[in-house]
TORRO-52034 format. One record per residue: x, y, z of N, C-alpha, C in turn. Coordinates in steps of 0.1 Angstrom, whole numbers, plus 5000, padded with zeros to 4 digits. Layout:
XYZXYZXYZ...
***
This chain:
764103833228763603783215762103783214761503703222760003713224759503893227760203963233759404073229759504183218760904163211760904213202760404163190759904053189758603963179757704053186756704053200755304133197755304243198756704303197756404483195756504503185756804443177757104413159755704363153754704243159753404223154752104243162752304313174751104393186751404493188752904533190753104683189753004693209753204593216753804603228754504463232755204483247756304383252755104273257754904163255754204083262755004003273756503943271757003853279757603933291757603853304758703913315759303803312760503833324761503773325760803623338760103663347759603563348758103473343757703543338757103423330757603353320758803373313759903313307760203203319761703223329762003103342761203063349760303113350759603093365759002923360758402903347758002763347759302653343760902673341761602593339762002533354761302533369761802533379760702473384759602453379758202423384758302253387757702273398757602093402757602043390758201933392757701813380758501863367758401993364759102043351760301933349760201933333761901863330762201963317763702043317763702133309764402073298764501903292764801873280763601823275762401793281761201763276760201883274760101983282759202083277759402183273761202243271761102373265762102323257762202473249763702413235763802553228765102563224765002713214766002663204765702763191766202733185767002813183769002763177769802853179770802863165770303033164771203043148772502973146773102943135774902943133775603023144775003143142775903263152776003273165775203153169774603143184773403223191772703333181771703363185770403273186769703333202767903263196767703273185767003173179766303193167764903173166764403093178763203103181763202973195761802963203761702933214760302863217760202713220758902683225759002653238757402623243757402533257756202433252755902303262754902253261754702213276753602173281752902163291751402043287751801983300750601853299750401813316749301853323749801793336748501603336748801543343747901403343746401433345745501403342745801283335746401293317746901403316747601413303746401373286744901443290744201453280744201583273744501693282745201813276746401863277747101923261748201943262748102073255749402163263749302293258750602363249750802433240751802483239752002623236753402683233753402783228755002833220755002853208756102863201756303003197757603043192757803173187759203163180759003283168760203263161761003413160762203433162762403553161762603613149762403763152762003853138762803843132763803823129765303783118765003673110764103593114764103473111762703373104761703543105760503533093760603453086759403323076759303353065760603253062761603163073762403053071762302953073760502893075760102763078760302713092760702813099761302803114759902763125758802813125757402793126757202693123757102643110756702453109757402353115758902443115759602323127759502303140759102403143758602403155757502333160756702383151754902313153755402133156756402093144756901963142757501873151758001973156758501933170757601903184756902033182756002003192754901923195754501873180753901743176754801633180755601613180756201503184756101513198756201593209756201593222754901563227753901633219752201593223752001493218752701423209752001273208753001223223753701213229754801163241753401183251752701283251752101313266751201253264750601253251749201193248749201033250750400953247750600833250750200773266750400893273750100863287748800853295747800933284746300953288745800823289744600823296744200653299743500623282743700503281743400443271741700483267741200493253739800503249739600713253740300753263740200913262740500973247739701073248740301223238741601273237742201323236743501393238743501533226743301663238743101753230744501853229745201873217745901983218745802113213746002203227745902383222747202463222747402523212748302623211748202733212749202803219748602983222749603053210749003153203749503233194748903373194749803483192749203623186748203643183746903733181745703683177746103793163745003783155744703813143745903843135747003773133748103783126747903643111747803693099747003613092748103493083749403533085750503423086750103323097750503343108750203213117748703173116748103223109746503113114746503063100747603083089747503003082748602923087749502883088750702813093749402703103748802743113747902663117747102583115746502643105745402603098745902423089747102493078748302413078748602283081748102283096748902153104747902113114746602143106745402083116745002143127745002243128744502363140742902393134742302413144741002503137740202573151738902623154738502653166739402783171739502893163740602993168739803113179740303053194739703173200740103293205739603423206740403523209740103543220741603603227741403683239742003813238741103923250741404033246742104093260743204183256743704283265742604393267742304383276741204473285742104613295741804733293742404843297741604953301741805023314741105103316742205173322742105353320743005423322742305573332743205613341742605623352742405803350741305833342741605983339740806083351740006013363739506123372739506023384739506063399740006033411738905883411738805793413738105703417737405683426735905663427735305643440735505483447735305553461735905403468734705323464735005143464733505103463732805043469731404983468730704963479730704823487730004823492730204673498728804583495729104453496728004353494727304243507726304243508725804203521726204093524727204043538727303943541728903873536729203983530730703983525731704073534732803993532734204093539735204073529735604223524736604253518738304253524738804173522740704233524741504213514742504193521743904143516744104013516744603883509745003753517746303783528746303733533747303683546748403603541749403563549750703573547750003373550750103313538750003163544748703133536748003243531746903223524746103203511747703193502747703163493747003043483746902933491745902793489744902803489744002963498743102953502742403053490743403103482743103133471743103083458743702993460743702873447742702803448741902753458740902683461740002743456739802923456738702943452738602983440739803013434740103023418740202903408740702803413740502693410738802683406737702683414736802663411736402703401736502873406736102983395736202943384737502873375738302853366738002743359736902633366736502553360735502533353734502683352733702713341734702823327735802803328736502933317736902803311736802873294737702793283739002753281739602603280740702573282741102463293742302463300742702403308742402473324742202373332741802433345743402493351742902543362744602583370745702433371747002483369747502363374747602283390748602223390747902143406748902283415748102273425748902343433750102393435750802303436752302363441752802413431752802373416753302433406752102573404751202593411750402763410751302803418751602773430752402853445753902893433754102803429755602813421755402923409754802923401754603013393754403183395753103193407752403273410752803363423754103313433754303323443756103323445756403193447757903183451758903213440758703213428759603233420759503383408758603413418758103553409758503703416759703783408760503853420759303993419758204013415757204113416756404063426756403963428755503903441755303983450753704083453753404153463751604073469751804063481750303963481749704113491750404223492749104313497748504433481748604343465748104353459746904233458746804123465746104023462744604053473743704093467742404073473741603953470740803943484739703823486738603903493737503823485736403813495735803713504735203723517734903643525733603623529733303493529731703513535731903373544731603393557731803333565732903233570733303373565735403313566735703213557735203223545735903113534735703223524736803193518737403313505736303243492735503343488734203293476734603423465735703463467736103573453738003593456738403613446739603663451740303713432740903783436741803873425743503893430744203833420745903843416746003933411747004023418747104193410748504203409749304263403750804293402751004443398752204463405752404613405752504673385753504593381753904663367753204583356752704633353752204523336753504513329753404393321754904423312754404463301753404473293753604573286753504713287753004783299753504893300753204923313754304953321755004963334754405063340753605203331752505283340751205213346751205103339749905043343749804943355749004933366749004793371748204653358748304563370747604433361747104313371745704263365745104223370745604073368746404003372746203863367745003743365744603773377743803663380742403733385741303673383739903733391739003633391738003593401737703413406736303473412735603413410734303403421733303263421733803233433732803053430731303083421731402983420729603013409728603003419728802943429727702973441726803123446728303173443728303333446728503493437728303373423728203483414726603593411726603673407725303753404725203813415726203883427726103933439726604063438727704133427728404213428730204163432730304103438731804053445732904023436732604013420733404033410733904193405732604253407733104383402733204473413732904443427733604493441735104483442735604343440737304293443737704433430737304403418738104493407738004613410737104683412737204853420737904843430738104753437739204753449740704783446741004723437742104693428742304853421741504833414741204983405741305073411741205103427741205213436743305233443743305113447744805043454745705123440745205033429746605073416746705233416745405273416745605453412746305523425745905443436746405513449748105513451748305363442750105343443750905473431749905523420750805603408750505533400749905433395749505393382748605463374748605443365748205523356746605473350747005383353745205283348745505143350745005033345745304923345744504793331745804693333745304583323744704463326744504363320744104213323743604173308743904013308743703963292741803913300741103893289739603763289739603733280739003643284738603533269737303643263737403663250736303733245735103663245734903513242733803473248733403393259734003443270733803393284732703353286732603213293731703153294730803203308731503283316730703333331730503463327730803553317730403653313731603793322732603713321733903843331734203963319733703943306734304013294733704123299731904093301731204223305731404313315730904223323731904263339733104373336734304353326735004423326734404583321733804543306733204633299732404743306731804713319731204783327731804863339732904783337734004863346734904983340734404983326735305123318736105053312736504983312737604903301737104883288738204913280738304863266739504743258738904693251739204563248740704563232741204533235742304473221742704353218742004323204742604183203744104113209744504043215745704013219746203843219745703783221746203583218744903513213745703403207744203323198744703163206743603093210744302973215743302873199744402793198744202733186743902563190742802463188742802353190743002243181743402093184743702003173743201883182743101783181742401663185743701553181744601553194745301433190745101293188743901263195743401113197741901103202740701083189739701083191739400963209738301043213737600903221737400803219
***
């Protein structure tokens, strides 16, 4: 259902099958409080949300969809409706006198939903873009940076990459990574593409200060690899080790038979990874808008 909505309004498959399950199984998840679909007479989806709030529960996230049958039947505002009622439940829990911010993820420049948004108190629409580079001549290996060591992570070394992503991630717009074990759960055990000798790190004196999540197939198109994730502490940014790990990657994907490769950015990234990519030969397509609302001033 979800991907025959964005091949119908992007004109590619955005959902897998685990990023659909993989979060109804996540620590802590409860699957009568954070997800819900909605189901025709006939027993078909009719459409499908999640929401997400981890403590201290000042931000709350969501994401809704309606299937293409079902355009243009007010199915969207019930949803939003609904999901308003769940974000005020989480926001109840923030500590008293906090903000409580809620974002919604949607399609980007589709001019139905950003009025539907608009609508119901959304405003702040930001875009992120699918970033693509496609691999039309052999690739040079790349070079190295002083005082750095390039690999693989290790079999157990997965924390040791969340630690450093985590950081990275706490200068990007939005919500930071979730806690741990629900990243290990998402990003690792419940994910049947899970290869970690696509996962590069960098090292400087044996602590991981860069690291990149790579996956063999993009879902929307299976010639490509995909970049999930790419991190470099701020300590150690302006070195090269951002656009070292991605040539790494860029070199690995072409060597497996891929054809090029993807990854989403925030178009206005606050550490500047948009460029980084830009300079890496990639080009950019609008692809999700995250939408904000203020459930409970300060």
């Amino acid at each position: 259902m979800l991907n025959e909505e964005s091949e119908a309004l992007a004109g590619v498959k955005l959902a897998s099958l685990d990023w659909v399950t993989a979060p109804w199984t996540a620590p802590r998840a409860d699957l009568e409080r954070d997800f819900g679909v909605v189901v025709s007479p006939d027993g078909a989806i009719a459409g499908y949300f999640l929401i997400s709030s981890d403590p201290p529960h000042t931000s709350v996230f969501s994401i809704g969809a309606v299937a293409l049958a079902h355009h243009g039947r007010g199915l969207g505002a019930a949803i939003l409706e609904e999901l308003e009622r769940r974000a005020e439940a989480f926001a109840g829990q923030a500590p008293a006198g906090a903000a409580v911010v809620w974002r919604m993820g949607t399609l980007a420049e589709e001019p139905l939903v950003a009025a539907l948004m608009r609508a119901h108190g959304f405003s702040g629409e930001r875009v992120f873009w699918a970033m693509e580079r496609r691999f039309d001549r052999p690739l040079e290996p790349p070079g190295d940076v002083a005082g750095v060591e390039f690999g693989l992570v290790q079999a157990g070394g997965e924390a040791d990459v969340y630690d450093c992503l985590y950081e990275a991630f706490e200068d990007h717009f939005g919500d930071p990574l979730p806690p741990l074990d629900v990243w290990l759960h998402t990003h690792v055990t419940a994910v049947a593409q899970h290869d970690p000798s696509l996962w590069h790190v960098a090292r400087r004196d044996e602590r991981v200060v860069g690291a990149l999540v790579g996956i063999e197939h993009a879902e929307e198109n299976p010639e490509l690899g995909s970049v999930e994730l790419l991190g470099v502490r701020r300590a150690e940014r302006g070195h090269g080790i951002g656009g070292a790990l991605l040539r790494r990657s860029f070199l690995q994907f072409q060597e497996r038979g891929r054809s090029g490769v993807t990854l989403n950015v925030d178009s206005e990234s606050l550490t500047g990874a948009n460029r980084l990519y830009e300079r890496a030969g990639m080009s950019a397509t609008p692809r999700f808008a995250s939408w904000e609302r203020e459930l409970r001033h300060a």
